[in-house]
Backbone as JSON, one array per atom type, in Angstrom:
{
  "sequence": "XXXXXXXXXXXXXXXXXXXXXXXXXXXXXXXXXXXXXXXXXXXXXXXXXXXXXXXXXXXXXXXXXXXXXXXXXXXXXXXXXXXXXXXXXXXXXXXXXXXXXXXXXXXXXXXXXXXX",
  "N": [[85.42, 94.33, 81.09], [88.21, 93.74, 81.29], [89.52, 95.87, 81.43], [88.75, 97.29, 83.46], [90.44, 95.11, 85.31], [92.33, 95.41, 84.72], [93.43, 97.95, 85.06], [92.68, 98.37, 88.14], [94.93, 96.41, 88.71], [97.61, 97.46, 88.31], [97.09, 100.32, 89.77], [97.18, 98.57, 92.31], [99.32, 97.28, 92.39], [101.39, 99.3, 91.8], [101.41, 100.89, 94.31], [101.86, 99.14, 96.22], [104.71, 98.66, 95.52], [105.03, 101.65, 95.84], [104.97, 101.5, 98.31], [107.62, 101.13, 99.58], [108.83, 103.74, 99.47], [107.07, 104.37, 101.91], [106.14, 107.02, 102.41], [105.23, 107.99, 99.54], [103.68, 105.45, 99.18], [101.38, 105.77, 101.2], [100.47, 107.86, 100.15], [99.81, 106.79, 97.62], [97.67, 105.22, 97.84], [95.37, 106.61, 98.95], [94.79, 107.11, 96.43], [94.25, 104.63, 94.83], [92.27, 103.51, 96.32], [90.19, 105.48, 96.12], [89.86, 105.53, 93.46], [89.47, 102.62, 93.45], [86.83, 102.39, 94.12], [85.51, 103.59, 92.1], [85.67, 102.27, 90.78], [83.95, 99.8, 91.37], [81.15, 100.77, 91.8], [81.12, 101.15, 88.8], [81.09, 98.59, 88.31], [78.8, 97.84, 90.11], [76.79, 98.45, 88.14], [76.68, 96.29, 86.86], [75.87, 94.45, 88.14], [73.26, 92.46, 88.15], [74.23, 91.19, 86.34], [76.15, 89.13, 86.75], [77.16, 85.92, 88.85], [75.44, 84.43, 91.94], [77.34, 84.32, 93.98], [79.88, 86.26, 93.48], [77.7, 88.39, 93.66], [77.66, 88.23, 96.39], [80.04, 88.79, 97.14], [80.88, 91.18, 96.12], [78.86, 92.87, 97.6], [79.48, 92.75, 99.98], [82.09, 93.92, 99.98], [81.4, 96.09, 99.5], [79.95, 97.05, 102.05], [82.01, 96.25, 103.92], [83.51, 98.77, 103.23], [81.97, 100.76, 103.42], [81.88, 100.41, 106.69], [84.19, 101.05, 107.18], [84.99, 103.47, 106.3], [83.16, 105.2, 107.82], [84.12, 104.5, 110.23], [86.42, 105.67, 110.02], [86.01, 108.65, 109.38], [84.64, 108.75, 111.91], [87.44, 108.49, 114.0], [88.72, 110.17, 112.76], [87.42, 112.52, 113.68], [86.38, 112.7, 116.75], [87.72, 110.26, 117.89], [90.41, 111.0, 118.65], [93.21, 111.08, 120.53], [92.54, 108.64, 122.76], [94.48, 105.99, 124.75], [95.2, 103.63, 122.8], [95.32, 105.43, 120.17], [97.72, 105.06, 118.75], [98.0, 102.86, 117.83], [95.42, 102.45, 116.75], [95.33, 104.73, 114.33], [97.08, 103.33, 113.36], [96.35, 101.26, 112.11], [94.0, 102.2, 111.0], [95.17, 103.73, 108.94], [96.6, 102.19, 107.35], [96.8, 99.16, 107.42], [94.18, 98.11, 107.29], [92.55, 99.77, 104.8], [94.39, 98.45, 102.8], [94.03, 95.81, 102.77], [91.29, 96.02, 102.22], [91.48, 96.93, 99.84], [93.15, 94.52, 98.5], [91.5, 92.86, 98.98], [89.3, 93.62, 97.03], [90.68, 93.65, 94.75], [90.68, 90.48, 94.83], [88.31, 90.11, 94.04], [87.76, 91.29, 91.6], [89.52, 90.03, 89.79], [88.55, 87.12, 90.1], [86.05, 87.8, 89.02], [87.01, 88.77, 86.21], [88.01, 85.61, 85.73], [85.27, 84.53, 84.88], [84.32, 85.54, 83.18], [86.12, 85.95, 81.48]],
  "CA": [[85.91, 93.73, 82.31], [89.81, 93.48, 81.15], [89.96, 97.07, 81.58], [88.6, 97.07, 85.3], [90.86, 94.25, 86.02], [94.13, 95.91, 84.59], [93.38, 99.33, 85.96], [93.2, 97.93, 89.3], [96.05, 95.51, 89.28], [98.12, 98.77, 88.03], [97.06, 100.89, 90.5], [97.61, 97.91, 93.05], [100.92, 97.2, 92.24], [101.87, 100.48, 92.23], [100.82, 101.13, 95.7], [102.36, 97.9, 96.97], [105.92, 99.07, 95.4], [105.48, 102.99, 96.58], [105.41, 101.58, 100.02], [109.08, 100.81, 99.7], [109.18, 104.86, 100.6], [106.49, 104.39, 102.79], [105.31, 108.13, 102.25], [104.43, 108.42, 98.35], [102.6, 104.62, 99.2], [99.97, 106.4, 101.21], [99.22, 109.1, 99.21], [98.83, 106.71, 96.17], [96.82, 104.31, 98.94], [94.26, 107.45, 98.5], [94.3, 107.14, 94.55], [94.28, 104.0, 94.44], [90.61, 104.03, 97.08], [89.22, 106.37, 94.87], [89.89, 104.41, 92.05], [88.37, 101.18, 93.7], [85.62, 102.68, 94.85], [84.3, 104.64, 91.13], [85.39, 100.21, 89.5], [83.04, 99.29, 92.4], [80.3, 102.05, 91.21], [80.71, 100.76, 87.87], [80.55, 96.93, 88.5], [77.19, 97.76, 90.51], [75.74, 98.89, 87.07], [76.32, 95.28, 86.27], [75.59, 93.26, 89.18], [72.3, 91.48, 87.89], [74.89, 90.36, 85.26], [77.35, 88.03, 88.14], [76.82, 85.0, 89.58], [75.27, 84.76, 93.38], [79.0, 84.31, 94.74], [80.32, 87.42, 92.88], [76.92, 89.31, 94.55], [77.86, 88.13, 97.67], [81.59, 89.43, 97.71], [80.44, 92.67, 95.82], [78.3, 93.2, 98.57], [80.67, 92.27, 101.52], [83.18, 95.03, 99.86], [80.42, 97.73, 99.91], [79.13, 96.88, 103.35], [82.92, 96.6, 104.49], [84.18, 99.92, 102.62], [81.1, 101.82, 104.27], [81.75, 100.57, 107.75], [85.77, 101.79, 107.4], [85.03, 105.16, 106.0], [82.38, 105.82, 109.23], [84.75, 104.39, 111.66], [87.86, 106.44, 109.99], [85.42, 109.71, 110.17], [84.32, 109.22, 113.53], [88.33, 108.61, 114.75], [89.21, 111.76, 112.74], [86.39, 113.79, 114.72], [86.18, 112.44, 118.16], [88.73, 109.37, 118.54], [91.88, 111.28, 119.28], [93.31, 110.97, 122.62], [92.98, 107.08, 122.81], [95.76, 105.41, 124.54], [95.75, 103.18, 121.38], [95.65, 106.33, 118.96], [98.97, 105.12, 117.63], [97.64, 101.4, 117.0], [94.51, 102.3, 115.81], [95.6, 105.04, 113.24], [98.28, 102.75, 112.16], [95.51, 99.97, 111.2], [92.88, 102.89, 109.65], [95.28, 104.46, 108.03], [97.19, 101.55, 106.53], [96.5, 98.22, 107.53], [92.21, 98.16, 106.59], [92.54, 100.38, 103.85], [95.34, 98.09, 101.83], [92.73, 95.02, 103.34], [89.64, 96.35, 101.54], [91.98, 97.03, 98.42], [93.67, 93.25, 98.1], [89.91, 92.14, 98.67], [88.98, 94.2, 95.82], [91.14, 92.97, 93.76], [90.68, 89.15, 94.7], [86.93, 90.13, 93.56], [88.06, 91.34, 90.21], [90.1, 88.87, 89.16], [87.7, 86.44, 90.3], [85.35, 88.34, 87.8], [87.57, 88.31, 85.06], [87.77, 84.57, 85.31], [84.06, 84.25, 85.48], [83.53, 86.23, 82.11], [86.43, 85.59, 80.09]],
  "C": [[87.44, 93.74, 82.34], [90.41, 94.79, 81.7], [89.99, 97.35, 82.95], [89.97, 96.23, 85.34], [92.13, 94.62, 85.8], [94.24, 97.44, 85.3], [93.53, 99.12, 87.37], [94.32, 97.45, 89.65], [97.49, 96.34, 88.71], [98.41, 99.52, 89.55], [97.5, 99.75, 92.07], [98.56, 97.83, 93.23], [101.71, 98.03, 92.44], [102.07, 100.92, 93.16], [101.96, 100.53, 96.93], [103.88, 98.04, 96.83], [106.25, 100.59, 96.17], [105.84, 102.44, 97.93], [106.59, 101.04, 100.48], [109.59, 102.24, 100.44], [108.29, 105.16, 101.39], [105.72, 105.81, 103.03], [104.67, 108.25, 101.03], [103.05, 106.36, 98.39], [101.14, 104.98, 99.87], [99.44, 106.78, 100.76], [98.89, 108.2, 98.09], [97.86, 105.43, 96.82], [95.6, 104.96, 98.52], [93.55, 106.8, 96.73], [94.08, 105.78, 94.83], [92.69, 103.37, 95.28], [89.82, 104.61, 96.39], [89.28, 105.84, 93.92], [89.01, 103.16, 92.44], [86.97, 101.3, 93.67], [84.66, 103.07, 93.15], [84.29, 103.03, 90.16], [84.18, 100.17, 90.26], [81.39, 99.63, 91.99], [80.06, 101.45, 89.99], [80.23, 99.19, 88.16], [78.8, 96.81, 89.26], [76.0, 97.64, 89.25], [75.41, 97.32, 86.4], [76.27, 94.22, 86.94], [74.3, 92.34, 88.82], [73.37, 90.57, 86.68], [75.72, 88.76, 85.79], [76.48, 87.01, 88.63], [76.75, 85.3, 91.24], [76.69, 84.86, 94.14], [79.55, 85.52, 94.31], [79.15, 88.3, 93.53], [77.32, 89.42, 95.82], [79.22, 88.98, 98.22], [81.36, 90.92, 97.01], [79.69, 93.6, 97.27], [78.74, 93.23, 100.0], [81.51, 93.38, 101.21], [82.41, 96.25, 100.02], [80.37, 97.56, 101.53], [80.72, 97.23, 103.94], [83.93, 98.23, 104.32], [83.28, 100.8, 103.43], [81.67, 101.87, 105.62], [83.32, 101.52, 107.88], [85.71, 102.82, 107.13], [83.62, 105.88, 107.09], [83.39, 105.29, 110.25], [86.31, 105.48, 111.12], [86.89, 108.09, 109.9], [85.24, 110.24, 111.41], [85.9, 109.19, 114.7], [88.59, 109.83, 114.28], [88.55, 112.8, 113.83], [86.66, 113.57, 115.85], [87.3, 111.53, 118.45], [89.97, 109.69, 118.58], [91.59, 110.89, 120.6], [93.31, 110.0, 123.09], [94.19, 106.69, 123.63], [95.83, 104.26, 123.5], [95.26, 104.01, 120.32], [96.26, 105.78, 118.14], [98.5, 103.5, 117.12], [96.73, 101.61, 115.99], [94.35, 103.05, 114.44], [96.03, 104.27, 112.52], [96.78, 101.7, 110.94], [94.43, 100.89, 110.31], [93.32, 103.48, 108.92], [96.42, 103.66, 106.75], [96.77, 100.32, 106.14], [95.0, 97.64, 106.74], [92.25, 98.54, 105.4], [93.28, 99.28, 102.64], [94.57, 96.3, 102.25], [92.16, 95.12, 101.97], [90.65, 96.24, 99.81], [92.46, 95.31, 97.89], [92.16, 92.48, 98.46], [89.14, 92.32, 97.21], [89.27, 93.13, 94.21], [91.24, 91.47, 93.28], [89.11, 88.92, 93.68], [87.0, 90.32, 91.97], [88.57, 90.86, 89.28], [89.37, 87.92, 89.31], [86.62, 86.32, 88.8], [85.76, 88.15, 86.5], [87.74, 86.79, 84.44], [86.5, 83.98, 84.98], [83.81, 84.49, 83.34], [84.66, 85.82, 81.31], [87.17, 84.02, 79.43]]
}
């Protein structure tokens, strides 16, 4: 669990400083998604292990990570052209995304207090 919880708050931090140049914070926005997502993957393997409150927010980050990666598909494909394009990229391609991640991480630290 220490390892999850420093790998994330790494990659978090990191993220949260790139976006001082506001271009290398996106791209490590990506890494740092893909990274949540394969902790996430693992922590499933040990979800009968957690208390019902720790199921519940495990399960709220899946459910919420699914719905944002079908609604940021379906704006790539079809939702150009919008007159709020420029709002609603801004929020799927920054705002939600860095969301779901400081949720993440409230979940993992959470965890870490739980277990050690």
């Amino acid at each position: 669990m220490k390892f999850i919880y420093y790998t994330n708050n790494i990659f978090y931090y990191l993220t949260l400083v790139l976006y001082l140049t506001f271009i290398y914070g996106m791209f490590m926005q990506v890494l740092l998604g893909g990274i949540q997502v394969i902790l996430f993957f693992v922590l499933l393997f040990n979800y009968d292990k957690f208390s019902e409150k720790m199921k519940q927010h495990l399960s709220t980050y899946g459910i919420l990570s699914t719905i944002f990666l079908l609604c940021f598909f379906y704006w790539i494909t079809i939702g150009e052209g919008s007159p709020l394009s420029g709002i609603l990229t801004l929020c799927l391609i920054i705002l939600i995304p860095m969301s779901l991640g400081t949720y993440f991480t409230y979940i993992v630290y959470q965890l870490k207090k739980q277990v050690l």
